[in-house]
FIMI-484453 format. One line per field, with one value per residue: residue number from 1; residue in three letters; x, y, z of N, C-alpha, C in turn. Coordinates in steps of 0.001 Angstrom, whole numbers, plus 524288, in hexadecimal, padded with zeros to 5 digits. Example, Ala and Ser with C-alpha at 12.3 -4.5 7.8 and 13.67 -1.06 7.14 Angstrom:
// FIMI-484453
pos	1,2
code	ala,ser
n.u	83386,83232
n.v	7E9C6,7F736
n.w	81E78,81BA8
ca.u	8300C,83566
ca.v	7EE6C,7FBDC
ca.w	81E78,81BE4
c.u	83390,83264
c.v	7F31C,8001E
c.w	81E78,81EBE
// end
This chain:
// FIMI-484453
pos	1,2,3,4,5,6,7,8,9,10,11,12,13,14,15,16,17,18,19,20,21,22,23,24,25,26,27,28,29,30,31,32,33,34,35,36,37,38,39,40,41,42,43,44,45,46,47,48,49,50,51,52,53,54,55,56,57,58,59,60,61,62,63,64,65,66,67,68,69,70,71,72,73,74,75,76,77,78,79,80,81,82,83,84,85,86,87,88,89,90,91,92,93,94,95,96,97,98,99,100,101,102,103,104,105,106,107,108,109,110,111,112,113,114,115,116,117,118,119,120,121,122,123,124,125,126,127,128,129,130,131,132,133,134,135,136,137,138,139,140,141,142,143,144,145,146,147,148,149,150,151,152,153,154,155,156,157,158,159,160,161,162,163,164,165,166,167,168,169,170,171,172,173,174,175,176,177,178,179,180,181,182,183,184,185,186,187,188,189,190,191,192,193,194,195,196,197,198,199,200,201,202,203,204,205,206,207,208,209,210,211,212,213,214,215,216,217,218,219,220,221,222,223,224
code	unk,unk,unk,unk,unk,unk,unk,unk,unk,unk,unk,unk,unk,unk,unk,unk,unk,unk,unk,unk,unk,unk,unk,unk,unk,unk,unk,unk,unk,unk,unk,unk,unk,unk,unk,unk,unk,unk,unk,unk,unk,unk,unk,unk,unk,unk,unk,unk,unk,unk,unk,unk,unk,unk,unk,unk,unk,unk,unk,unk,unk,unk,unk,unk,unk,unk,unk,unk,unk,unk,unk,unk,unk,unk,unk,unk,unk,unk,unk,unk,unk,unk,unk,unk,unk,unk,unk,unk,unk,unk,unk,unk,unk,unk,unk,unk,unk,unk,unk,unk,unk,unk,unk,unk,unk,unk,unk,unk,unk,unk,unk,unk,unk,unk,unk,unk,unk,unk,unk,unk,unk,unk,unk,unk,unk,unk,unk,unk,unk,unk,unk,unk,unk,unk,unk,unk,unk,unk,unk,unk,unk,unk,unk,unk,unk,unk,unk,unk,unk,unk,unk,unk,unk,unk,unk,unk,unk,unk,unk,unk,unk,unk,unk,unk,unk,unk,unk,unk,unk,unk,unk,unk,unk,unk,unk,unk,unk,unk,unk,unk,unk,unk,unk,unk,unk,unk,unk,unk,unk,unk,unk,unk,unk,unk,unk,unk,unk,unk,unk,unk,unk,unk,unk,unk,unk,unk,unk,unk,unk,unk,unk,unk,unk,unk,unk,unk,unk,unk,unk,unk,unk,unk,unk,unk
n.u	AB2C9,AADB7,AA608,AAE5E,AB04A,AA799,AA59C,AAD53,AACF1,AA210,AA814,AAE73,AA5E4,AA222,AA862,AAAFD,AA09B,AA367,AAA49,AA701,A9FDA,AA426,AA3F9,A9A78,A8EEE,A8674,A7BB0,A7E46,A86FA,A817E,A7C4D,A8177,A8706,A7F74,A7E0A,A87E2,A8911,A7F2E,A82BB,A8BAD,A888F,A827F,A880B,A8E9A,A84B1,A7F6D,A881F,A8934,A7EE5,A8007,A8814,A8430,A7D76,A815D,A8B7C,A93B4,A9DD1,A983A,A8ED0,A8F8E,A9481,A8C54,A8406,A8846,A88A0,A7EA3,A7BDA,A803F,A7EA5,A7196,A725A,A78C4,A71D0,A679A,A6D8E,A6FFF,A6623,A63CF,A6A4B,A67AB,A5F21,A605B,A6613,A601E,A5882,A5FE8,A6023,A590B,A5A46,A6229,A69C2,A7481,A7265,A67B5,A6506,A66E0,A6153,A569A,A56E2,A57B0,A4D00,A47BE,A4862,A47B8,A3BBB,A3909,A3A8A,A33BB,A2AC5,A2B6C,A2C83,A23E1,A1E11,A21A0,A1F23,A1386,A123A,A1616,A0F82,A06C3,A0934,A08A2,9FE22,9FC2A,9FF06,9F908,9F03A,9F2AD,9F492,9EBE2,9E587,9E91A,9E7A1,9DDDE,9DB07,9E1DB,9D92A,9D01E,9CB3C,9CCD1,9CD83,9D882,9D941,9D8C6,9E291,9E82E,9E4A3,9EAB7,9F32F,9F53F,9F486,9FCA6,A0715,A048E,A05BE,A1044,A1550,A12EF,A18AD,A24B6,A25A6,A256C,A2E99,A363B,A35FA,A3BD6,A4383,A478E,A4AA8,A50A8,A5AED,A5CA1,A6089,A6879,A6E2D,A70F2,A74D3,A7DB2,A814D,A8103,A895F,A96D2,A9692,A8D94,A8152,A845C,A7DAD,A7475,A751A,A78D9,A6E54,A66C2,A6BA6,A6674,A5C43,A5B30,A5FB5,A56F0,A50C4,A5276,A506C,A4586,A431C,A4505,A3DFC,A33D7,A3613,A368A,A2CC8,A275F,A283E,A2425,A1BC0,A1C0B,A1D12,A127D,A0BFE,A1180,A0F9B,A032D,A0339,9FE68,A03D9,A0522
n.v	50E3F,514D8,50E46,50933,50F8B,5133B,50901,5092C,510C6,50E0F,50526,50993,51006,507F4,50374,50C0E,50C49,50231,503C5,50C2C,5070C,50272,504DD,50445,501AC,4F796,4F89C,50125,50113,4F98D,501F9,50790,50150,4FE9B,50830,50A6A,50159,50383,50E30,50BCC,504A1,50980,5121E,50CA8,50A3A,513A0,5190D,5120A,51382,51DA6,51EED,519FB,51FA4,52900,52919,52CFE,531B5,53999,535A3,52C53,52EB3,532A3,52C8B,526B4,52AA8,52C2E,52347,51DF7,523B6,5229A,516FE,516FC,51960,513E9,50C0A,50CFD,50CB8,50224,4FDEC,501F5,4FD72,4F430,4F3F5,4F578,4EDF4,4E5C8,4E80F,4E48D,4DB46,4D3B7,4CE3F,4CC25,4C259,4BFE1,4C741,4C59A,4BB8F,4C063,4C80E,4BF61,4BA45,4C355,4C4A0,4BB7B,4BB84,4C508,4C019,4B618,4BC1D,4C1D0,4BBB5,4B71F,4BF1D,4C1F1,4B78D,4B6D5,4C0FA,4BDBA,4B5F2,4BD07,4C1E9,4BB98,4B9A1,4C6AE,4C7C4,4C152,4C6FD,4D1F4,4CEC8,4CB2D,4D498,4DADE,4D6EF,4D6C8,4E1F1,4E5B9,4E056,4E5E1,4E4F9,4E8AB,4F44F,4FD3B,5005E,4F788,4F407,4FB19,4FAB7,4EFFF,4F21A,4F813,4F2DC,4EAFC,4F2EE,4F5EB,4EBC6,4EB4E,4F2F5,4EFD1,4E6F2,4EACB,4F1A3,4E9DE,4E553,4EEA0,4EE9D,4E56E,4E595,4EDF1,4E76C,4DE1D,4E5C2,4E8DE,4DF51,4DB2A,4E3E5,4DE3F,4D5D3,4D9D5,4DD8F,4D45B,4CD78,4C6C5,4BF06,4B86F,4AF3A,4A6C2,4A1FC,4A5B1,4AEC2,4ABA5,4A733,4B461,4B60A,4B030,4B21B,4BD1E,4BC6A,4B85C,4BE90,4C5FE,4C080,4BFEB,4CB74,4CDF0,4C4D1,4CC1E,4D4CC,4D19B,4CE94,4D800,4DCD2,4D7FA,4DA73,4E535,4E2FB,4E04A,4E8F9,4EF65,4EC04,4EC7D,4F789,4FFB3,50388,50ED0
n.w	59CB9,5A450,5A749,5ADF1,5B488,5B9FC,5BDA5,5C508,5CCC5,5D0CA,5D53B,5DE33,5E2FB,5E85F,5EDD3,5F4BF,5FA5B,5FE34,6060A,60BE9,6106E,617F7,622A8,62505,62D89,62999,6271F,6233F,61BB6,61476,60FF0,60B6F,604DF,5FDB4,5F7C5,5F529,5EE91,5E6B3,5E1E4,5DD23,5D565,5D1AC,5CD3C,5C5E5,5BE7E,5BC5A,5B70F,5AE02,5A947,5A783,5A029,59853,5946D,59213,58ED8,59386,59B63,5A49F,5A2C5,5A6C9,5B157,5B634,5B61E,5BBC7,5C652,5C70D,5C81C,5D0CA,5D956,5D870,5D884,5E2DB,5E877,5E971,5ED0C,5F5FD,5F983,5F9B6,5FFD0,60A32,60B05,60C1A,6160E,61D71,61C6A,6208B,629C8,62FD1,632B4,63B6B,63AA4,62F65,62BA2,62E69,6275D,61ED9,61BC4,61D4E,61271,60A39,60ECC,60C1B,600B4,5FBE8,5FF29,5F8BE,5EE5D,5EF28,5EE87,5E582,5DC4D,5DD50,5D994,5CFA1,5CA2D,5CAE2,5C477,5BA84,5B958,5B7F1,5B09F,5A84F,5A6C2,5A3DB,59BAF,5948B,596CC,59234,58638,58396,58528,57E9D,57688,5754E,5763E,56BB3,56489,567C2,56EBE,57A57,581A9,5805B,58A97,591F1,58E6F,592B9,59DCB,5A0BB,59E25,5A6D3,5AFA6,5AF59,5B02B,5B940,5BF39,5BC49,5C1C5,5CA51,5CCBA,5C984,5D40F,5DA19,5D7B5,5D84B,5E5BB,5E541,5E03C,5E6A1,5F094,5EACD,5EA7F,5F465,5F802,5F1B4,5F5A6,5FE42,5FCD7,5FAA7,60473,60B26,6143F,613C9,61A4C,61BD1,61B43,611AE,60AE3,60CE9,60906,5FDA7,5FC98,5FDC5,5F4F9,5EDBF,5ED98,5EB31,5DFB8,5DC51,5DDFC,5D761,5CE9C,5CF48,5CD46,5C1CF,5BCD8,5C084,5BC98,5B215,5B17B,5B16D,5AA63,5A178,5A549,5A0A2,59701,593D6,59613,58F6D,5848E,58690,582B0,57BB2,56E34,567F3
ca.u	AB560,AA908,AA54B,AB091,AAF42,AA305,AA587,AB112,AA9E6,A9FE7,AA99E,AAF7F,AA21A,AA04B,AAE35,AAA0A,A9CBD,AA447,AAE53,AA575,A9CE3,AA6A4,AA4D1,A946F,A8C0F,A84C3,A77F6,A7DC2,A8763,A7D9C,A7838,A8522,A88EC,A7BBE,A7FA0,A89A3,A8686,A7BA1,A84FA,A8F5A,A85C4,A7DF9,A8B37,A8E11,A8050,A7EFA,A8CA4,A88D3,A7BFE,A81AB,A8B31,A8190,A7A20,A827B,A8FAB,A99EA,A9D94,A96C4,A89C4,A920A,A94EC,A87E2,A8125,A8A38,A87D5,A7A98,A794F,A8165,A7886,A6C6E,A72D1,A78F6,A6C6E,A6508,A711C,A6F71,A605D,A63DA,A6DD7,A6460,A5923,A62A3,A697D,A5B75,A5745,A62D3,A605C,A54A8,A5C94,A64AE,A7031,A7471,A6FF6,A62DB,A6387,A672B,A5BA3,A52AB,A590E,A5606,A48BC,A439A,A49CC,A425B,A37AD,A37FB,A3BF3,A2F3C,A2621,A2C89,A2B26,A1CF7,A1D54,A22EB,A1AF6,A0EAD,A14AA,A1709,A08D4,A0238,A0AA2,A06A9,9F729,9FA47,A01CE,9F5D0,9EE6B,9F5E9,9F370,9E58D,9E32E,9EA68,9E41E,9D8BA,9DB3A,9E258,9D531,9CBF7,9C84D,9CCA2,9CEEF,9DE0B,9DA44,9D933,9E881,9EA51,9E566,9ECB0,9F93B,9F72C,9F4D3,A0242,A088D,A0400,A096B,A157D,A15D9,A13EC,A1E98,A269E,A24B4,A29E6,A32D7,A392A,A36F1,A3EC4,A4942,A4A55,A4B7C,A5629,A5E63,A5C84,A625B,A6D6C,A71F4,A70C8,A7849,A836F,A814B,A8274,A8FD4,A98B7,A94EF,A86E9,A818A,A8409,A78E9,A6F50,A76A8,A74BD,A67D4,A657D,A6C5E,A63E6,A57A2,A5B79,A5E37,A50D0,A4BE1,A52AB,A4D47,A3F9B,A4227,A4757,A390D,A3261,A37C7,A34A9,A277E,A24F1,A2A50,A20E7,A153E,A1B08,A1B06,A0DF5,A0B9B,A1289,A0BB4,9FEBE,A0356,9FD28,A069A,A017B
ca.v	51126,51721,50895,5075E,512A5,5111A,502A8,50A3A,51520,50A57,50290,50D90,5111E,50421,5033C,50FAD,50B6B,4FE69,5057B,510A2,50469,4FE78,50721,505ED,4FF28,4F2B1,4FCFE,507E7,4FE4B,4F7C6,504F8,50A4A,4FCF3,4FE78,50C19,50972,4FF5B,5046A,51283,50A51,50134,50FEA,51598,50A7A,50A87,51670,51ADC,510EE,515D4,52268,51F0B,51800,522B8,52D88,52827,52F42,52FDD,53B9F,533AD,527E5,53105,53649,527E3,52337,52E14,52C82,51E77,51ECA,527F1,51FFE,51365,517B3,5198D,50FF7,506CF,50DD3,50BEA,4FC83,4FB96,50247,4F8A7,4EDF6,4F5E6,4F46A,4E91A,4E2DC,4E9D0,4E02F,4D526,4D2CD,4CC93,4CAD2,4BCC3,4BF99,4CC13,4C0CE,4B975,4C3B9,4C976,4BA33,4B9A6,4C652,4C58C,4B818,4BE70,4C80E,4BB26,4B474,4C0B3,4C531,4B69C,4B601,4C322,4C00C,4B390,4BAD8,4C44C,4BBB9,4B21E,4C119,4C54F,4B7D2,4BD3E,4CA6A,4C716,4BF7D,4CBD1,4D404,4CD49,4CBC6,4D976,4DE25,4D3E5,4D988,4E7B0,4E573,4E088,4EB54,4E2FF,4EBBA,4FAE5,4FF66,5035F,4F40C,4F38F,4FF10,4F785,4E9E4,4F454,4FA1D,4EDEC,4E940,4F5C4,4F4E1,4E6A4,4EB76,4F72E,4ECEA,4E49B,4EFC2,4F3E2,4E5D3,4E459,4F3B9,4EE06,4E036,4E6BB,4EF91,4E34F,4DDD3,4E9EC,4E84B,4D955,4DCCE,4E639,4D9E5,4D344,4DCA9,4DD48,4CE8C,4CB72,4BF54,4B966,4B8D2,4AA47,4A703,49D93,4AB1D,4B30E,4A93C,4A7EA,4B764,4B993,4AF14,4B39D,4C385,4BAC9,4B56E,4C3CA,4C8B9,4BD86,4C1FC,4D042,4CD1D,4C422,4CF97,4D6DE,4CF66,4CD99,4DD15,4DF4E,4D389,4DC2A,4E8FB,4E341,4E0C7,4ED98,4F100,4E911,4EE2D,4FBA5,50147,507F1,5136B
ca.w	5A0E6,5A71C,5AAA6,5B0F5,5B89D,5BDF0,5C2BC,5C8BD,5CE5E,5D251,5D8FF,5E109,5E4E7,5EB92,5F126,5F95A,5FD8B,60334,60971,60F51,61412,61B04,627DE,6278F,63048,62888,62421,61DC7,617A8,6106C,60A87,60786,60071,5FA1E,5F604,5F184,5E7DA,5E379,5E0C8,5D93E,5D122,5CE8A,5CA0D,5C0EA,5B947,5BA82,5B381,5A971,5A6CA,5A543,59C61,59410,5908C,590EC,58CA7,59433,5A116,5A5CA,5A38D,5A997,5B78F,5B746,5B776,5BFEE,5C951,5CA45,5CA5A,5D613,5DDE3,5DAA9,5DA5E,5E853,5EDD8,5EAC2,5F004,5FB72,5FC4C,5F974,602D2,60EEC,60B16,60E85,619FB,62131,61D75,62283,6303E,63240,63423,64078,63831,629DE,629C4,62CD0,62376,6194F,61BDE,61C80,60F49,60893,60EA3,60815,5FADE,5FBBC,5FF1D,5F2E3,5EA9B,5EED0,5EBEC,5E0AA,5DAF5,5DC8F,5D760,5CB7D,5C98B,5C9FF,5C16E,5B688,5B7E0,5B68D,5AB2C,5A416,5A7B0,5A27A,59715,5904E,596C8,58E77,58274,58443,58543,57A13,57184,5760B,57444,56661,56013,568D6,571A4,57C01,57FC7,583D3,591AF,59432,58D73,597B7,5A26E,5A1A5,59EF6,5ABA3,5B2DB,5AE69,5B2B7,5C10A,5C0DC,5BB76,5C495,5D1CA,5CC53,5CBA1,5D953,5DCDF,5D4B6,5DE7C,5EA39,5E66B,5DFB3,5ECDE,5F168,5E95D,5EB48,5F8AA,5F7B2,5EE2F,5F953,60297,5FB06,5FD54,60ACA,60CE3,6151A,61155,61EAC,61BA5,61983,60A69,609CA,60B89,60577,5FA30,5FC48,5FC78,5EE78,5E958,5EF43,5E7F5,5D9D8,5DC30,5DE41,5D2A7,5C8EF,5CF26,5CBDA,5BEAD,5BDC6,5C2BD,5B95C,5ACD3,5B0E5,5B1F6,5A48F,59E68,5A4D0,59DE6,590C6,592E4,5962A,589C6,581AB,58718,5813C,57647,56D19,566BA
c.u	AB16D,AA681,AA7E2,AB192,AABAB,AA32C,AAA5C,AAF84,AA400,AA1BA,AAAAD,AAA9C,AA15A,AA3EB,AAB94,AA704,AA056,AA7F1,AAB8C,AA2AA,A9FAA,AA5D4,A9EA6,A93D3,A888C,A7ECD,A79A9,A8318,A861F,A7C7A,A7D85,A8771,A8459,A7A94,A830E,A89EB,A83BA,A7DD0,A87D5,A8C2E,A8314,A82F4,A8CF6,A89F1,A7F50,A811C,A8AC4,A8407,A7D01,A84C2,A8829,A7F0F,A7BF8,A8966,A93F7,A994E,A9B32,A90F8,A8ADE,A917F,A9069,A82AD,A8323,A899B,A8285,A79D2,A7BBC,A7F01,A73EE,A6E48,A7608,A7625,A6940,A68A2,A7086,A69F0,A60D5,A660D,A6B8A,A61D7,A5B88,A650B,A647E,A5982,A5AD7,A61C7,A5CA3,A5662,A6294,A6B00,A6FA0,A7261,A6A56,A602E,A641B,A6278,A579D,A531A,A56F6,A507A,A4533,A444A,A4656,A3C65,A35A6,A38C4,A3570,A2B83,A277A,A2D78,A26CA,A198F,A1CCD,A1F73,A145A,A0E22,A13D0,A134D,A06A2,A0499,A0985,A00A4,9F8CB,9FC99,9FC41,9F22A,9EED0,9F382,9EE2A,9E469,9E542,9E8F1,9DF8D,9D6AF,9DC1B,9DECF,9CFB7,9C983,9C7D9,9CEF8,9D53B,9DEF6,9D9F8,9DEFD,9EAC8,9E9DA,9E86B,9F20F,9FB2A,9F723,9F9D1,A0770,A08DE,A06FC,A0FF9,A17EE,A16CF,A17F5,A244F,A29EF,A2770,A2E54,A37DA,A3A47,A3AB7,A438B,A4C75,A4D00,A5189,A59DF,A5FB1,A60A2,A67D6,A714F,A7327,A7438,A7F9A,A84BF,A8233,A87D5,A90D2,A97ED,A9078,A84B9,A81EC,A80EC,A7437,A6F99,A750A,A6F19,A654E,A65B0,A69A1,A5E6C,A5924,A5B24,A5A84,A4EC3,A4C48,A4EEA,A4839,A3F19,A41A0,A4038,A358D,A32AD,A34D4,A2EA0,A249D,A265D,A25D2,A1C81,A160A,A1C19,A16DA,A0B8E,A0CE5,A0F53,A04B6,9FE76,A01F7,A01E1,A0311,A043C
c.v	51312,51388,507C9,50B6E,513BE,50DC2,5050F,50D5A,510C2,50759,50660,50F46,50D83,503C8,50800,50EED,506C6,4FFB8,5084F,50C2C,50192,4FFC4,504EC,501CE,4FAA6,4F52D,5004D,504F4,4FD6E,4FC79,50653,505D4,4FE06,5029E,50CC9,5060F,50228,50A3A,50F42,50840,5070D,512A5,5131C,50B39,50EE9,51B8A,51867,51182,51B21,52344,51CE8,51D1E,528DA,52CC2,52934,53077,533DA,53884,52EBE,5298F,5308B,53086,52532,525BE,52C82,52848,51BF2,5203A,523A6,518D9,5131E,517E0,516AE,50AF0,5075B,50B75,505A2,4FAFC,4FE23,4FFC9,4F5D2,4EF62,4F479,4EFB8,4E402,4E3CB,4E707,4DDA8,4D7EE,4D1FA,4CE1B,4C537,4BD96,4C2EE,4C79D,4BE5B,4BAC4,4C5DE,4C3C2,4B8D0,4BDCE,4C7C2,4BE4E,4B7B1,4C08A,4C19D,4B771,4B7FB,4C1B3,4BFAB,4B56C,4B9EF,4C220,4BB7F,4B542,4BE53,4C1A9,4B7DF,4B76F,4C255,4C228,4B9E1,4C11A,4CC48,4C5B8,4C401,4CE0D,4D323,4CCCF,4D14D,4DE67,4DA1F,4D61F,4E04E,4E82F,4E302,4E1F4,4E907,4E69A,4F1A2,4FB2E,4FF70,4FD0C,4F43C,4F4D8,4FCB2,4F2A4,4ED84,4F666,4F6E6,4E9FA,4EB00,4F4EA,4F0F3,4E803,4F027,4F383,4E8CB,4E746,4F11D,4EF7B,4E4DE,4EA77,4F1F7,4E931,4E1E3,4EAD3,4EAF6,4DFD2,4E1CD,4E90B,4E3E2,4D9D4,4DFB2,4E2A6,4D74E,4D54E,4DD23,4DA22,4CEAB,4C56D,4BCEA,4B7BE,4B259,4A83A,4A58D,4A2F8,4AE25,4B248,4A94F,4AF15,4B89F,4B724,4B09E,4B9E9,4C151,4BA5E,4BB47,4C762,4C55A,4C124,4C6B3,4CF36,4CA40,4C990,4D405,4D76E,4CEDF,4D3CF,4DE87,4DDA0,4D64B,4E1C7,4E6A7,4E215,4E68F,4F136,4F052,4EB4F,4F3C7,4FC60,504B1,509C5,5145E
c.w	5A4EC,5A958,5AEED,5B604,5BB65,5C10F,5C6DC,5CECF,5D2CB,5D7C0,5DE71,5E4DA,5EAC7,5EF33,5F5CD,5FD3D,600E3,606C9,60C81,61301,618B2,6213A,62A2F,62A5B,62A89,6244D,62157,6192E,6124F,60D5E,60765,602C2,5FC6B,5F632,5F1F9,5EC97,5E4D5,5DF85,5DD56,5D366,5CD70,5CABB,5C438,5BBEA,5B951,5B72D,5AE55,5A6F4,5A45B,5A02E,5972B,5917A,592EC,58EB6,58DCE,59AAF,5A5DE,5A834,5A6C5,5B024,5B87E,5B9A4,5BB90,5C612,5CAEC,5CA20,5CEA7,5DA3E,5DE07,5DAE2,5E2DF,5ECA9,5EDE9,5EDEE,5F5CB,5FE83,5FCFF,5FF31,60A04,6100F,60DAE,614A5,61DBF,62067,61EEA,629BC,6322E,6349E,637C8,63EEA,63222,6291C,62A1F,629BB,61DDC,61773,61ABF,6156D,60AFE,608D4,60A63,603B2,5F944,5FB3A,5F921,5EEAA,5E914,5EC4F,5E6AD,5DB9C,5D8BC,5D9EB,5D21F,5C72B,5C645,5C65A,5BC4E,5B56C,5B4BE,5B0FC,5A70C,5A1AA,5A1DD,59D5B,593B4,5916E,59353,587CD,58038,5816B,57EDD,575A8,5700A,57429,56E31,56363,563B0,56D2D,57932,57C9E,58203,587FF,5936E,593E2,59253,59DB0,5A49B,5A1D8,5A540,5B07D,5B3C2,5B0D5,5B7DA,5C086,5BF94,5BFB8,5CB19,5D0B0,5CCA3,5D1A2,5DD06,5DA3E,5D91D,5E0FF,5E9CE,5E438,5E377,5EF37,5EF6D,5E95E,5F05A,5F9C1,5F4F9,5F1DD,5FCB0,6010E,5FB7C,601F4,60CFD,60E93,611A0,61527,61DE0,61948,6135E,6083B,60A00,60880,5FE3C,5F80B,5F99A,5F581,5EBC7,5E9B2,5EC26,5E239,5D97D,5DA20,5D845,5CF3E,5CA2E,5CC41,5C7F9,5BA8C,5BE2F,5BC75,5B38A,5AC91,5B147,5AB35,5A069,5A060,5A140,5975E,59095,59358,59037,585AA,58066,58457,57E30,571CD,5679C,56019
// end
């Protein structure tokens, strides 16, 4: 029942934002659509987190309440990013274009990223092993352990940092995707959604290859 009142509560949400949008101008649109999603999707997970770990519908309101608020505002912050970076472009076709070129963009970098990513983690894998061969019969002191751990860190800390700016990025694109009319050429439009799958696999990549440097990190741990 509390499921079903959320997705209700949810829907309703959205129903308002598209009705209130119907009057705006083309900019504030966009944020309030982006508002509102991001308020409905927040009220859903965050009713059913509530309910998970508190069982009754007090803890149900209370999640759904606030994952409204902060899912509302970040929809909003999504749906400004895109409100300006649409104002570049002259039309929607060449906001299309532009929109295709720099998720391309990220696709290429975050490719070569990846790549690189996963030659070094081959490196620092037999690294790894080395050094605790080495340590487990005295060969060396801890503070080397300590150093290859914190060398791992940083790398996992500047992957990180891209990993923010590209899922700004896909947030950004996801709102684009709502924003797209049905006149809009289909052949780009195409193009765009497969150029964002691309970006997810990368993340997803990205991802797996930050995890594979913290079990080394793990690994490197002494337990006591």
């Amino acid at each position: 029942m509390n499921n079903l009142f959320l997705k209700g509560v949810s829907f309703v949400l959205m129903l308002c934002f598209v009705i209130g949008c119907a009057g705006m101008n083309d900019s504030t649109r966009t944020k309030a659509e982006g508002a509102g999603v991001g308020a409905a999707t927040g009220v859903l997970l965050g009713g059913l987190i509530g309910q998970a770990l508190g069982h009754n519908t007090k803890s149900t309101l209370i999640g759904a309440a606030i994952g409204g608020a902060l899912g509302g505002g970040a929809g909003y912050l999504a749906g400004d990013y895109v409100a300006k970076r649409k104002a570049q472009y002259a039309s929607e076709e060449d906001w299309l274009d532009g929109e295709i070129k720099v998720v391309a963009q990220y696709n290429n970098e975050l490719e070569e990223f990846n790549k690189k990513t996963a030659n070094r983690n081959e490196q620092l894998e037999k690294q790894v092993a080395y050094l605790k061969s080495r340590y487990e019969a005295g060969g060396i002191q801890v503070s080397v352990l300590e150093k290859k751990k914190n060398e791992i860190n940083a790398l996992i800390s500047d992957a990180n940092k891209r990993k923010y700016r590209v899922n700004k990025e896909l947030a950004a694109l996801n709102e684009d995707q709502r924003s797209i009319s049905k006149t809009q050429d289909l052949k780009k439009v195409a193009k765009l959604r497969q150029e964002i799958n691309i970006l997810k696999k990368s993340i997803a990549m990205l991802d797996t290859n930050n995890k594979q440097m913290a079990q080394m990190v793990s690994s490197l741990t002494l337990r006591k």
